[in-house]
VMD Tcl script that builds the backbone (N, CA, C; Angstrom):
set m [mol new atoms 537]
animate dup $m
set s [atomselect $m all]
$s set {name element resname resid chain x y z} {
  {N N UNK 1 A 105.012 106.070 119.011}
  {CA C UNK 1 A 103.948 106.417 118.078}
  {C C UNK 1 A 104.257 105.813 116.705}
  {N N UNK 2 A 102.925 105.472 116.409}
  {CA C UNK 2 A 103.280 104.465 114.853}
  {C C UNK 2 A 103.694 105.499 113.645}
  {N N UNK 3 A 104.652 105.712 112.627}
  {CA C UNK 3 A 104.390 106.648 112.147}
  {C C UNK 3 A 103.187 106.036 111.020}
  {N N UNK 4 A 103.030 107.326 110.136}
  {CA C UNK 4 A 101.745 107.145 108.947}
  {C C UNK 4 A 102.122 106.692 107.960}
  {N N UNK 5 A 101.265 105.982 107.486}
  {CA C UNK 5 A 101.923 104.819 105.956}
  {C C UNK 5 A 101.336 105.115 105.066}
  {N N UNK 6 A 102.150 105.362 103.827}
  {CA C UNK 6 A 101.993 106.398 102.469}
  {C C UNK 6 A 101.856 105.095 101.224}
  {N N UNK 7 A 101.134 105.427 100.336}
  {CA C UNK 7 A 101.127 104.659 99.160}
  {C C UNK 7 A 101.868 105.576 98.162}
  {N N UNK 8 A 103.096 105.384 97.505}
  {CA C UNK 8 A 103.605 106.348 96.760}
  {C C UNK 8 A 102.975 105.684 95.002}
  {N N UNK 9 A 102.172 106.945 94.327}
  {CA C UNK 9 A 102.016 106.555 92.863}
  {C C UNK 9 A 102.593 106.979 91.899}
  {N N UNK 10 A 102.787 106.499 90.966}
  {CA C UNK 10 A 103.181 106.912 89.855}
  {C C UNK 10 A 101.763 108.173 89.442}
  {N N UNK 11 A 101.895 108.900 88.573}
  {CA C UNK 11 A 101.173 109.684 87.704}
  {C C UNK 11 A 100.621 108.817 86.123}
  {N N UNK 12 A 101.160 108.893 85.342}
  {CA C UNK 12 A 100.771 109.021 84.165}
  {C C UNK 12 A 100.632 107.514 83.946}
  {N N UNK 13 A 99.318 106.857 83.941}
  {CA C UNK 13 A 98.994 105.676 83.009}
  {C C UNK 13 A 98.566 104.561 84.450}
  {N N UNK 14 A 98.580 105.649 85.200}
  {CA C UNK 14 A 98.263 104.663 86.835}
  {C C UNK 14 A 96.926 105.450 87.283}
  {N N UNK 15 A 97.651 106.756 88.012}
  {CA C UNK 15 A 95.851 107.332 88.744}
  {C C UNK 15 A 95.425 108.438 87.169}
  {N N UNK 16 A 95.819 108.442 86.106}
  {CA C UNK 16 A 95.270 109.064 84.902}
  {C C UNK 16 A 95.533 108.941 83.566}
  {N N UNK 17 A 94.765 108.749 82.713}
  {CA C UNK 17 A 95.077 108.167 81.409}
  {C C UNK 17 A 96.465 108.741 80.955}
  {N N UNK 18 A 97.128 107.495 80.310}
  {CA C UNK 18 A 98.639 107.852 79.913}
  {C C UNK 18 A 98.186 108.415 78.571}
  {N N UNK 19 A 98.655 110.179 78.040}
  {CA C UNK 19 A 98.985 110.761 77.487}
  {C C UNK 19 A 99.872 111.302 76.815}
  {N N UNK 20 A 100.746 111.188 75.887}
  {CA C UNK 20 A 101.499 111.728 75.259}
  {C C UNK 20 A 102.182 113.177 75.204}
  {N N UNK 21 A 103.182 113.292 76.859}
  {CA C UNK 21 A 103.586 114.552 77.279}
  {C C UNK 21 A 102.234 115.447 77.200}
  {N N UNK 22 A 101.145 114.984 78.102}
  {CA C UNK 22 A 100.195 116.027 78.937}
  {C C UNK 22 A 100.359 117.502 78.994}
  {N N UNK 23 A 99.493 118.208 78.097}
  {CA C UNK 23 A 100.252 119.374 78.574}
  {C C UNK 23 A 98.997 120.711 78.654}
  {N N UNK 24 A 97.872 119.626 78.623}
  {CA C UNK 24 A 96.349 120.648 78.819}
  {C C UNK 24 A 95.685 119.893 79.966}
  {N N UNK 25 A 95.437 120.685 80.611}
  {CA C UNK 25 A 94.449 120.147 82.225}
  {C C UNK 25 A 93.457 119.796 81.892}
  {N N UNK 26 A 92.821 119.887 80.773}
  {CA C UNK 26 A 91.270 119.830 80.560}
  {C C UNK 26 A 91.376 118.456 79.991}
  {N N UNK 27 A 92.894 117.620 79.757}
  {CA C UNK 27 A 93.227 116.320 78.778}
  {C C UNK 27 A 92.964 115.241 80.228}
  {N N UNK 28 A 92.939 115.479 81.337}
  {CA C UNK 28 A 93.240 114.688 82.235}
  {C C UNK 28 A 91.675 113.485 82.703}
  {N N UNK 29 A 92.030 112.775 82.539}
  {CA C UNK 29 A 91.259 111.613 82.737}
  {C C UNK 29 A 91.650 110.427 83.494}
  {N N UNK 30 A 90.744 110.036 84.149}
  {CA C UNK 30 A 91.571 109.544 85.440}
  {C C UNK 30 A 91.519 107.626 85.142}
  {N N UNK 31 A 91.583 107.024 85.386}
  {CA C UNK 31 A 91.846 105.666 85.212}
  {C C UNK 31 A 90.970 105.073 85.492}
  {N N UNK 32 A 90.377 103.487 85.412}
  {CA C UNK 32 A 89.543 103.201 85.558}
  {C C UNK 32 A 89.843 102.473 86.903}
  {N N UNK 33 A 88.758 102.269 88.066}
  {CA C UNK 33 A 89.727 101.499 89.403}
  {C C UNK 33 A 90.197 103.214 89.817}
  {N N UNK 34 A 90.474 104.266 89.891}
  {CA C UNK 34 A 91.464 104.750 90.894}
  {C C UNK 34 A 90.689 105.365 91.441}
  {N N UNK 35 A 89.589 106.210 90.884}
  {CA C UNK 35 A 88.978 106.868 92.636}
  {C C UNK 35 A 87.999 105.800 93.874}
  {N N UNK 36 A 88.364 104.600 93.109}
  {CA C UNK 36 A 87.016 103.174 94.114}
  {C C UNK 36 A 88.667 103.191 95.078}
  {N N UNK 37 A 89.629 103.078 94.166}
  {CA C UNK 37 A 91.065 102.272 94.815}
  {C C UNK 37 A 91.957 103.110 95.811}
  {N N UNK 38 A 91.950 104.529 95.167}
  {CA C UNK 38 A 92.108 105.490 96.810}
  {C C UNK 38 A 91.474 106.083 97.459}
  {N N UNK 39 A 90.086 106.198 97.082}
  {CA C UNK 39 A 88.856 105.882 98.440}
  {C C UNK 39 A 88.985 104.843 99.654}
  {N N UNK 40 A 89.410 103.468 98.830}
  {CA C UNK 40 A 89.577 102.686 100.004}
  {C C UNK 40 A 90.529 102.661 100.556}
  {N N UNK 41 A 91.816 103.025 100.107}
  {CA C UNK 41 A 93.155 103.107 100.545}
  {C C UNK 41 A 93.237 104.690 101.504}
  {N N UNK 42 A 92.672 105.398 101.679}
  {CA C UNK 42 A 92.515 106.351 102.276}
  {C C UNK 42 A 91.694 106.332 103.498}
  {N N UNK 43 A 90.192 104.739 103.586}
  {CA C UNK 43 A 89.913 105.017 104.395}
  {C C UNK 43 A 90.479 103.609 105.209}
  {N N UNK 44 A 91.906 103.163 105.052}
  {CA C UNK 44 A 92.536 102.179 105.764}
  {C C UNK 44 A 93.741 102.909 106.518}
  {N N UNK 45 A 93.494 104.514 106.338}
  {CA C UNK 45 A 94.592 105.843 106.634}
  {C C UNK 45 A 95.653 105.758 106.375}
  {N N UNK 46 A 95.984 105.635 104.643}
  {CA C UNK 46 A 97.141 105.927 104.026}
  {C C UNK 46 A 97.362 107.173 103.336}
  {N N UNK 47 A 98.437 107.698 103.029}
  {CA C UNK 47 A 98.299 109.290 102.821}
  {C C UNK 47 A 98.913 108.985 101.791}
  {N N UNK 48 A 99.109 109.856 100.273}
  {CA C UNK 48 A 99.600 109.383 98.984}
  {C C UNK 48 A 100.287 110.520 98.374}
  {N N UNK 49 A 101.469 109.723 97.467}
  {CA C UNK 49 A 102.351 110.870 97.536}
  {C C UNK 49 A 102.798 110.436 95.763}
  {N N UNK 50 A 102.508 111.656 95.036}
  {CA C UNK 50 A 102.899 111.119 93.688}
  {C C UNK 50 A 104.515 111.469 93.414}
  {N N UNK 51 A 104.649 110.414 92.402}
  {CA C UNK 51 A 106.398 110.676 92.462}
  {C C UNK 51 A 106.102 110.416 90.475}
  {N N UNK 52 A 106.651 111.771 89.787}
  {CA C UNK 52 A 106.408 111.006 88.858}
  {C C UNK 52 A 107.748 111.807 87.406}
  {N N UNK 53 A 108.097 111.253 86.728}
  {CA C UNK 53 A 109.188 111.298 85.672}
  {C C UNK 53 A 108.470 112.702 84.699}
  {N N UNK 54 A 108.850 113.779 84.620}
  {CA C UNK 54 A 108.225 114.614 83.665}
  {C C UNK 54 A 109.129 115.364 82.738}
  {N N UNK 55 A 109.639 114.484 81.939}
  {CA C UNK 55 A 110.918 114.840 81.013}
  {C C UNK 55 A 110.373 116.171 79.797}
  {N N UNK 56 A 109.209 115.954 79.578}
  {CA C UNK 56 A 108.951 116.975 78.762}
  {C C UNK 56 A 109.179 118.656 79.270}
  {N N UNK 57 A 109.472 118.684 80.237}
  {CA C UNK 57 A 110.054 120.504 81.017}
  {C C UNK 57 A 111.403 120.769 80.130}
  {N N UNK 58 A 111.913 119.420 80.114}
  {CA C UNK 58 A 113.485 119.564 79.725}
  {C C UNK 58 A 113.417 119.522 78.456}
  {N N UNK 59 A 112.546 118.968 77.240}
  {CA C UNK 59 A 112.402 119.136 76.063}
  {C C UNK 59 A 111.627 119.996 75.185}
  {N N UNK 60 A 111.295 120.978 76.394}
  {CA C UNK 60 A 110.674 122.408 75.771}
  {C C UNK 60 A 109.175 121.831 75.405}
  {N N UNK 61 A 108.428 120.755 75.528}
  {CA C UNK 61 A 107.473 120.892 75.129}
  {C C UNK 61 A 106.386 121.704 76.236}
  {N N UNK 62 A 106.531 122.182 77.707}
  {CA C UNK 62 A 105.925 122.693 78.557}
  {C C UNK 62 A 106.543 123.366 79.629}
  {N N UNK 63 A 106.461 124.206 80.005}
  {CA C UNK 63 A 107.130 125.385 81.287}
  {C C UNK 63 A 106.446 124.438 82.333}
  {N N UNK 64 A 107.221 124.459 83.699}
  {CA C UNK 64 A 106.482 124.071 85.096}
  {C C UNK 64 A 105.338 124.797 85.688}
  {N N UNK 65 A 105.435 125.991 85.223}
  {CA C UNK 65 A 103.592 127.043 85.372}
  {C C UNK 65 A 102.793 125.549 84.735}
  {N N UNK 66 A 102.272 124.673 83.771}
  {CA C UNK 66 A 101.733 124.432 82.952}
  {C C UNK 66 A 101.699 122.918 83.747}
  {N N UNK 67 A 102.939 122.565 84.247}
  {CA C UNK 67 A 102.453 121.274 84.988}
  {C C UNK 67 A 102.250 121.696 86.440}
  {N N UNK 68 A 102.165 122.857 86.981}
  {CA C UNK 68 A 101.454 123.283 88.357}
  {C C UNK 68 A 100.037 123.278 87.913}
  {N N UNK 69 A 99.915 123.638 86.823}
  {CA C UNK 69 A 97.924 123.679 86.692}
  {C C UNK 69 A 97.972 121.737 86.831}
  {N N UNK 70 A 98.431 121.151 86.016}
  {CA C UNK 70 A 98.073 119.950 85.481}
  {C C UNK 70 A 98.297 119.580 87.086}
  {N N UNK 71 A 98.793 119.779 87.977}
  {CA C UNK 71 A 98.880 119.060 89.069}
  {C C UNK 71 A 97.849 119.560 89.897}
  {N N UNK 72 A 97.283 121.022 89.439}
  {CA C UNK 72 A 96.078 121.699 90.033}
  {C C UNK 72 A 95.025 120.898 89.676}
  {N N UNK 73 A 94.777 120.462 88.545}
  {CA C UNK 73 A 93.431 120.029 88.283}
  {C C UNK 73 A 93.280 118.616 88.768}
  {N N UNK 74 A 94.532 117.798 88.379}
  {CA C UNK 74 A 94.568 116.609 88.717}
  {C C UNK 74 A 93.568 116.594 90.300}
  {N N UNK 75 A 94.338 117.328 91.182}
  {CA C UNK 75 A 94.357 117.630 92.895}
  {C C UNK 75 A 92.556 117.554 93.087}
  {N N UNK 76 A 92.324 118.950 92.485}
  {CA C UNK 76 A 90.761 119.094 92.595}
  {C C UNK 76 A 89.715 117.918 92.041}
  {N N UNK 77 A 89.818 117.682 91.088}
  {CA C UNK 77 A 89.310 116.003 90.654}
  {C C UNK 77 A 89.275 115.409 91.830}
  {N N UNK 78 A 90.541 115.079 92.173}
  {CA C UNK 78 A 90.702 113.488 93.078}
  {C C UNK 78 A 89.916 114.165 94.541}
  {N N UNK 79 A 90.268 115.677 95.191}
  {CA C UNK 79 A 89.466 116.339 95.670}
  {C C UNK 79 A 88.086 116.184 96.193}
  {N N UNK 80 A 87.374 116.211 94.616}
  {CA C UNK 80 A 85.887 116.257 94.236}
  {C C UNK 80 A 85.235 114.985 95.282}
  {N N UNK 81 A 85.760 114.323 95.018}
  {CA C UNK 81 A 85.768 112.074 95.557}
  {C C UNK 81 A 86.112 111.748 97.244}
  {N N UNK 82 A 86.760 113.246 97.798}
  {CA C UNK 82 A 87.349 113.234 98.948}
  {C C UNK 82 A 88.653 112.788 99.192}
  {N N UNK 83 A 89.554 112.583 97.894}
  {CA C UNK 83 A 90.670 111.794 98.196}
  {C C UNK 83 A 92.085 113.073 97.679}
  {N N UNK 84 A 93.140 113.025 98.939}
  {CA C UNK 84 A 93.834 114.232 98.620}
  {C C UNK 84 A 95.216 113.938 98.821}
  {N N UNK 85 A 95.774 114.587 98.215}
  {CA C UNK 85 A 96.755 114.020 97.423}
  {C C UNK 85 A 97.944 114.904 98.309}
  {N N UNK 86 A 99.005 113.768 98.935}
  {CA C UNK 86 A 99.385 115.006 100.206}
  {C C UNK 86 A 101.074 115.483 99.337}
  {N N UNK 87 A 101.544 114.945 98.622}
  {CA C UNK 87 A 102.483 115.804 98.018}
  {C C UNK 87 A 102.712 115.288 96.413}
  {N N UNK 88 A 103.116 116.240 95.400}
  {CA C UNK 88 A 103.211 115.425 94.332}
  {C C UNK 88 A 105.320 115.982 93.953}
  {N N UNK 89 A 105.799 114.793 94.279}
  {CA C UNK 89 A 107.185 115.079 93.564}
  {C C UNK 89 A 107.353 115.031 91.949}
  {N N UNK 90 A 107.955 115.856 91.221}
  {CA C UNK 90 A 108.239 115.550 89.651}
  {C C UNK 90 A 110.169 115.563 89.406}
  {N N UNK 91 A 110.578 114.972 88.670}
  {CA C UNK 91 A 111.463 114.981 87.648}
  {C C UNK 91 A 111.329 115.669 86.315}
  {N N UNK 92 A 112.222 117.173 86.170}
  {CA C UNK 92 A 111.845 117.477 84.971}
  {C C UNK 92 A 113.286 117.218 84.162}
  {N N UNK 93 A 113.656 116.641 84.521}
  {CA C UNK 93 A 115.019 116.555 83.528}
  {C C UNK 93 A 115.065 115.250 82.285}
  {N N UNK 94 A 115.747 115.074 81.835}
  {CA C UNK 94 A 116.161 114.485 80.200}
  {C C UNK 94 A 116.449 113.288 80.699}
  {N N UNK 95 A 116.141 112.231 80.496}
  {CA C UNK 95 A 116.670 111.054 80.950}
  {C C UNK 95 A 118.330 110.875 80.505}
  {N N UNK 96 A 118.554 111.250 80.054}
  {CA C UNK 96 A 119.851 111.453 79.808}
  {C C UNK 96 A 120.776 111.989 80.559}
  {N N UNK 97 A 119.976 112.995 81.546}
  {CA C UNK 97 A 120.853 113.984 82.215}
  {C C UNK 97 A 121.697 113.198 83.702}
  {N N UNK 98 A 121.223 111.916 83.967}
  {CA C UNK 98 A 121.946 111.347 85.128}
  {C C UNK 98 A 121.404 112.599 86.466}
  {N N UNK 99 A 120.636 112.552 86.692}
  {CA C UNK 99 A 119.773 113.362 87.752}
  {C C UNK 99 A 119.793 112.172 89.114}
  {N N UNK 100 A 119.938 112.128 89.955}
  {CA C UNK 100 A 119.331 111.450 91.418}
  {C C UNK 100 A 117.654 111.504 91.229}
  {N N UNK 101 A 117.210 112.726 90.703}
  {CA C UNK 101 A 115.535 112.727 91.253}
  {C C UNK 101 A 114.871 111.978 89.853}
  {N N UNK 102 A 115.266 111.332 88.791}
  {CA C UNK 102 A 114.725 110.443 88.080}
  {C C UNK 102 A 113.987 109.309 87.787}
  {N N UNK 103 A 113.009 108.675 88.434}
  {CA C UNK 103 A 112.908 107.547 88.517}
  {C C UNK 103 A 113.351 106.247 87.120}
  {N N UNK 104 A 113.995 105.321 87.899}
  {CA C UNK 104 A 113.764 104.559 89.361}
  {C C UNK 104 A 114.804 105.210 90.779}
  {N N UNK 105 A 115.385 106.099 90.377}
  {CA C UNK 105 A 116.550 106.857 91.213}
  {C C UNK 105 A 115.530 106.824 92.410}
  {N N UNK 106 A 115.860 106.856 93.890}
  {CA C UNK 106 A 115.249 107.307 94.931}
  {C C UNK 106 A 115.137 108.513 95.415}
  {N N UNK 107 A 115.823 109.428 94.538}
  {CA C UNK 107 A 115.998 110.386 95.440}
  {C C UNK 107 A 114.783 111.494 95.740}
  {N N UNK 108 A 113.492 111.558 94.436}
  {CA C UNK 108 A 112.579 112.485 95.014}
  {C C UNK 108 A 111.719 111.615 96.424}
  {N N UNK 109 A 111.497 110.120 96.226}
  {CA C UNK 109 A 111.015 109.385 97.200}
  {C C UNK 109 A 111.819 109.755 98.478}
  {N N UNK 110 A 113.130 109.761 98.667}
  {CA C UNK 110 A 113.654 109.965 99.862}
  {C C UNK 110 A 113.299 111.389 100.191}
  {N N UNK 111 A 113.297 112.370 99.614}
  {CA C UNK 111 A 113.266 113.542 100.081}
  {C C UNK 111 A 111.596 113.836 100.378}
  {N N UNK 112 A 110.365 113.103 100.006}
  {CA C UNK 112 A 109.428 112.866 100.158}
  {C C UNK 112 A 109.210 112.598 101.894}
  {N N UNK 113 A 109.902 111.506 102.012}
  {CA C UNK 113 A 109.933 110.734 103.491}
  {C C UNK 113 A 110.396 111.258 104.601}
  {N N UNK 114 A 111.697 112.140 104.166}
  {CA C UNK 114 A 111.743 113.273 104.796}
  {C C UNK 114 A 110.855 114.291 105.529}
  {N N UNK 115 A 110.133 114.986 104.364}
  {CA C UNK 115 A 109.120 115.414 104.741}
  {C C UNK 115 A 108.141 115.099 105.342}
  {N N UNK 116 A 107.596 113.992 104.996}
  {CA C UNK 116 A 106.525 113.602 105.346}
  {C C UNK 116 A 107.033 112.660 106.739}
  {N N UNK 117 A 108.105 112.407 107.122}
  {CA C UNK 117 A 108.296 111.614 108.151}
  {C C UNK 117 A 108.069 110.217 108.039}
  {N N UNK 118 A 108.361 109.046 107.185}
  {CA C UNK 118 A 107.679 108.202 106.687}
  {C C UNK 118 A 109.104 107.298 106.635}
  {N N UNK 119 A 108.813 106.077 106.989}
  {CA C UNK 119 A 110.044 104.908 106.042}
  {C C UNK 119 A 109.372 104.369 104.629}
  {N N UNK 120 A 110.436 104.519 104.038}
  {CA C UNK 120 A 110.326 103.600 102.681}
  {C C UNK 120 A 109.679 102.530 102.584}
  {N N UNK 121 A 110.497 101.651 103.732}
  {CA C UNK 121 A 110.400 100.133 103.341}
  {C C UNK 121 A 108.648 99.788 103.481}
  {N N UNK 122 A 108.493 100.945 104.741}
  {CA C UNK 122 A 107.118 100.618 105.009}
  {C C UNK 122 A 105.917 100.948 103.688}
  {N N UNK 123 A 106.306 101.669 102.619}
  {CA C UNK 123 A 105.899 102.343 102.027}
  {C C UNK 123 A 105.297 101.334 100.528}
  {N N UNK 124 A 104.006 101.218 99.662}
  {CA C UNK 124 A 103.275 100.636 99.109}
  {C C UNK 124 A 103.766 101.722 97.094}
  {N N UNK 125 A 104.717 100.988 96.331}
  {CA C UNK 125 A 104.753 101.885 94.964}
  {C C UNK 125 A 103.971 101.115 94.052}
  {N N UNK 126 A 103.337 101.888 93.719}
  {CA C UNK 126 A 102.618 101.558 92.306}
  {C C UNK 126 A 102.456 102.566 91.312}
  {N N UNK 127 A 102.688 101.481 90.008}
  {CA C UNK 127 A 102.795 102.289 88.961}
  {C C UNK 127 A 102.530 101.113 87.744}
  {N N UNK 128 A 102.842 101.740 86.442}
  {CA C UNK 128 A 102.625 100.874 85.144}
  {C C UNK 128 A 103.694 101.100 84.195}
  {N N UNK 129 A 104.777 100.484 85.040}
  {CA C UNK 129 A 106.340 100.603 84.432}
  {C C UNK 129 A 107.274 100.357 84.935}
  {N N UNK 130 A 108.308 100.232 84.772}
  {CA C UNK 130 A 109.216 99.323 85.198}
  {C C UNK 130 A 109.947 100.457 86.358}
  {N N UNK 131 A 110.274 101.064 85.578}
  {CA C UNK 131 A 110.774 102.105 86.519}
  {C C UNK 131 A 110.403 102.594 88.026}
  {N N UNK 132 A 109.055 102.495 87.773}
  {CA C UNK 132 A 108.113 102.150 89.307}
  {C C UNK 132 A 108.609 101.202 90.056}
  {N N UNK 133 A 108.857 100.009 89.552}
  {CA C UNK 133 A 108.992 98.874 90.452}
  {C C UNK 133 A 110.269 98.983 90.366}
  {N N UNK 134 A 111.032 99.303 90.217}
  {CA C UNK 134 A 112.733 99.332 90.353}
  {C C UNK 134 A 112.927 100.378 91.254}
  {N N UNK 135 A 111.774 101.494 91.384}
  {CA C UNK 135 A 112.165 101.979 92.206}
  {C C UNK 135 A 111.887 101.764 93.673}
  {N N UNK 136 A 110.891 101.053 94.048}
  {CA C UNK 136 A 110.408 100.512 94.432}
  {C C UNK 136 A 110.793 99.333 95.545}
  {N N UNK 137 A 111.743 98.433 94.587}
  {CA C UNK 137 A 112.974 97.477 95.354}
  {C C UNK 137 A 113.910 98.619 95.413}
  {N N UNK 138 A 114.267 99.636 95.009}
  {CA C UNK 138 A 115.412 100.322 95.672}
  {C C UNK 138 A 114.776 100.792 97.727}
  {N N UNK 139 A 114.225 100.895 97.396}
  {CA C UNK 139 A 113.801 101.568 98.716}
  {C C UNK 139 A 113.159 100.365 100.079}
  {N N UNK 140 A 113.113 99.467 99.217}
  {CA C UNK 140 A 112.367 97.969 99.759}
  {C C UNK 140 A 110.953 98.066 100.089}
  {N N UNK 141 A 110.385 99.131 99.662}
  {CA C UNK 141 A 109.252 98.736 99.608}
  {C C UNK 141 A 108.273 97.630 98.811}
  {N N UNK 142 A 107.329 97.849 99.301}
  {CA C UNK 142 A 106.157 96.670 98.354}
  {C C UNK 142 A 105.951 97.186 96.980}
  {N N UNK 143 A 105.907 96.198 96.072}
  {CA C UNK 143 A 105.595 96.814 94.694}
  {C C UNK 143 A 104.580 96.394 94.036}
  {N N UNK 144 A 103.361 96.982 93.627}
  {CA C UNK 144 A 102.685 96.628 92.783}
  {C C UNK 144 A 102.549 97.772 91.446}
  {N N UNK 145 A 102.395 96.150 90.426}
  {CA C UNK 145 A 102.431 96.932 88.643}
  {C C UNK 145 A 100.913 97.158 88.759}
  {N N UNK 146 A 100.127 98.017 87.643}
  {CA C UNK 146 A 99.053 98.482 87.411}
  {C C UNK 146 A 99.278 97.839 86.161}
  {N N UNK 147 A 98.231 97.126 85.418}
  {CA C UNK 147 A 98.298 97.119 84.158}
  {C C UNK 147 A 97.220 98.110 83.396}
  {N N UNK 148 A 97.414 99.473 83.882}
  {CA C UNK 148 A 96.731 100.604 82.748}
  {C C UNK 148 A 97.975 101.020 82.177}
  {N N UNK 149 A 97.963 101.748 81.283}
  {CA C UNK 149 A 99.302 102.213 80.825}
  {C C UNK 149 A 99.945 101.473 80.091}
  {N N UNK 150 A 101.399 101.542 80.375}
  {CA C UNK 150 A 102.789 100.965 80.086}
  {C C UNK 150 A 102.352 99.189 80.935}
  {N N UNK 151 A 101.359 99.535 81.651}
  {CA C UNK 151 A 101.035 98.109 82.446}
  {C C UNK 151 A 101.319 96.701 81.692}
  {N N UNK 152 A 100.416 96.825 80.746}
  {CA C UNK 152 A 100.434 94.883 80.075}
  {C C UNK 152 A 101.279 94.302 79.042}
  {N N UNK 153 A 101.736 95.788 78.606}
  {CA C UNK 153 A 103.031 95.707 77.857}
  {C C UNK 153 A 104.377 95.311 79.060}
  {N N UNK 154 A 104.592 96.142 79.852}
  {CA C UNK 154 A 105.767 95.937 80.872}
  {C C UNK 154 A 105.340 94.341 81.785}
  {N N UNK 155 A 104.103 93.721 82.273}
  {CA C UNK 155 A 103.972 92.584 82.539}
  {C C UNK 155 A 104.512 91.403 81.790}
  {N N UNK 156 A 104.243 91.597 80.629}
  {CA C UNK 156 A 104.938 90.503 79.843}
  {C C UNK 156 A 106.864 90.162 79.887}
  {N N UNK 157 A 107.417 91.895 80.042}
  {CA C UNK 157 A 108.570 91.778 79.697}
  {C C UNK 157 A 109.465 90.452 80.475}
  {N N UNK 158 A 110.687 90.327 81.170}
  {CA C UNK 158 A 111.046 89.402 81.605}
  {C C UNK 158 A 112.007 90.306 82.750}
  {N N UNK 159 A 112.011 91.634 83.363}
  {CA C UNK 159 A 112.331 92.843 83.682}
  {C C UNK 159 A 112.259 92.487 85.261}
  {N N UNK 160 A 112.783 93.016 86.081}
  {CA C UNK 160 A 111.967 93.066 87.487}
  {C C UNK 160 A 110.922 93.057 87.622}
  {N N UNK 161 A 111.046 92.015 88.911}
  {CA C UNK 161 A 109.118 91.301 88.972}
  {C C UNK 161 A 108.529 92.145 90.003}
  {N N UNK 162 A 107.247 92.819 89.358}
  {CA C UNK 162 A 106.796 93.455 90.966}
  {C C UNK 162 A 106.582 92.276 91.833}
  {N N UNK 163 A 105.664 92.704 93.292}
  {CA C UNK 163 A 105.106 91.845 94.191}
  {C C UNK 163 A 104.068 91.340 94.239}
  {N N UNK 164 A 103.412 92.243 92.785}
  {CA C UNK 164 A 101.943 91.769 92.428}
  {C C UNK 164 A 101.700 92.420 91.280}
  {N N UNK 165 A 101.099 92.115 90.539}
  {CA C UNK 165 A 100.238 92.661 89.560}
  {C C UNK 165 A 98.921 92.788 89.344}
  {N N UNK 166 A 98.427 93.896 89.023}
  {CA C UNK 166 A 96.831 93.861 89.313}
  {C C UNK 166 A 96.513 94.523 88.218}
  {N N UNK 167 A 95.095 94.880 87.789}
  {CA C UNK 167 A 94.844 95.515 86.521}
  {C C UNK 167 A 94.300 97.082 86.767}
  {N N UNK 168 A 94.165 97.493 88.134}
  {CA C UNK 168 A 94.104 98.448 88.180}
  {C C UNK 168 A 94.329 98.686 89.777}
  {N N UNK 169 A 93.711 100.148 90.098}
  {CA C UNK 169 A 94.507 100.997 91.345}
  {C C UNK 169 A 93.179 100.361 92.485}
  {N N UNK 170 A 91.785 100.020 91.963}
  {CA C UNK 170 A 91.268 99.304 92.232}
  {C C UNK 170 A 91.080 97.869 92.931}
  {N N UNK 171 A 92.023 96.980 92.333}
  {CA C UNK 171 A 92.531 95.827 92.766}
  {C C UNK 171 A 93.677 95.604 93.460}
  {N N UNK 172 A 94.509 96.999 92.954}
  {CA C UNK 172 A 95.367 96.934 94.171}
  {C C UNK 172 A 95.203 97.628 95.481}
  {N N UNK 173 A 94.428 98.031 95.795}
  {CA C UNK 173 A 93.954 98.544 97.198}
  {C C UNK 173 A 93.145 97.522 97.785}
  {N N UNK 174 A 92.587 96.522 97.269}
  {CA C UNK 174 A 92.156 95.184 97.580}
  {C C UNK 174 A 93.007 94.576 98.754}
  {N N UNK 175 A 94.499 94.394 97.436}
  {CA C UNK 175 A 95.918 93.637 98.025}
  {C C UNK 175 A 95.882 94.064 99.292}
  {N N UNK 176 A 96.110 95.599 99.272}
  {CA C UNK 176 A 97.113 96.309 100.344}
  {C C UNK 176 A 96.005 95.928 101.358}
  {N N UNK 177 A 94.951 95.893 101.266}
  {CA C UNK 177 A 93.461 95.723 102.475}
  {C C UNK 177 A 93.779 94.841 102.889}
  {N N UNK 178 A 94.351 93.609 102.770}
  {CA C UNK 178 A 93.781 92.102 102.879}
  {C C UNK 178 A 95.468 91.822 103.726}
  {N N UNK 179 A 96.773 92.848 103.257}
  {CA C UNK 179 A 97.789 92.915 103.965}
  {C C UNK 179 A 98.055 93.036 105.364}
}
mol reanalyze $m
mol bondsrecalc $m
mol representation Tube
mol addrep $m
């Protein structure tokens, strides 16, 4: 039996406007390209799994009650469109703190795959940062940059190259179609 193939996303500045430590549900706005881009990526039967860095828990600017709503509302949105969101991993620690579950670290992705029964390599990361795509070649999966966000700033750098770059979640569900 084939297993099921997951698109893992980043959060913030990929499937919803990058915000400045998010910390009201009602702030959430979703990207331009992402509900056309996991509409179609959902109906090529990929299941999606957010993996995303949320350092502000650790700097007191928000309790995890506060990013369970923000992950509540996010959910129901993408919901609304038919598109559902089958696990969301976070990092709340300090980048400083040398954590495994940090990205580009693998470790909430591995424990993801776990669950979900899934290989990595087989597995599609996108995001709008470097850290995405580093994490990304850690696991050997495919990488594509988003340029919303951290996107067109991090394209220019000279940093690890994703496998593609696209300008949104839109164009990259194109890629993955045509794969």
């Amino acid at each position: 039996m084939t297993k099921r193939r997951f698109v893992i996303l980043d959060r913030d500045g990929t499937i919803i406007l990058e915000r400045h430590y998010l910390s009201d549900p009602d702030q959430i706005a979703l990207t331009e390209g992402a509900v056309s881009g996991l509409t179609h990526l959902a109906s090529l039967g990929f299941g999606f799994i957010i993996v995303t860095n949320q350092s502000a828990i650790a700097r007191g600017f928000f309790d995890t009650d506060t990013l369970d709503r923000i992950h509540q509302r996010l959910r129901t949105m993408l919901r609304s469109h038919g598109i559902e969101i089958e696990g969301i991993y976070y990092c709340p620690h300090h980048p400083n703190d040398g954590c495994s579950c940090r990205k580009p670290e693998p470790g909430l992705l591995n424990i993801a795959a776990q669950e979900f029964d899934f290989d990595t390599s087989e597995c599609f990361v996108i995001g709008d940062n470097v850290c995405d795509i580093e994490l990304g070649k850690r696991v050997k999966a495919q990488t594509i940059l988003v340029e919303t966000g951290h996107g067109k700033t991090v394209s220019k750098c000279n940093l690890t190259a994703p496998d593609y770059t696209v300008a949104n979640l839109h164009e990259a569900a194109l890629i993955i179609g045509n794969l």
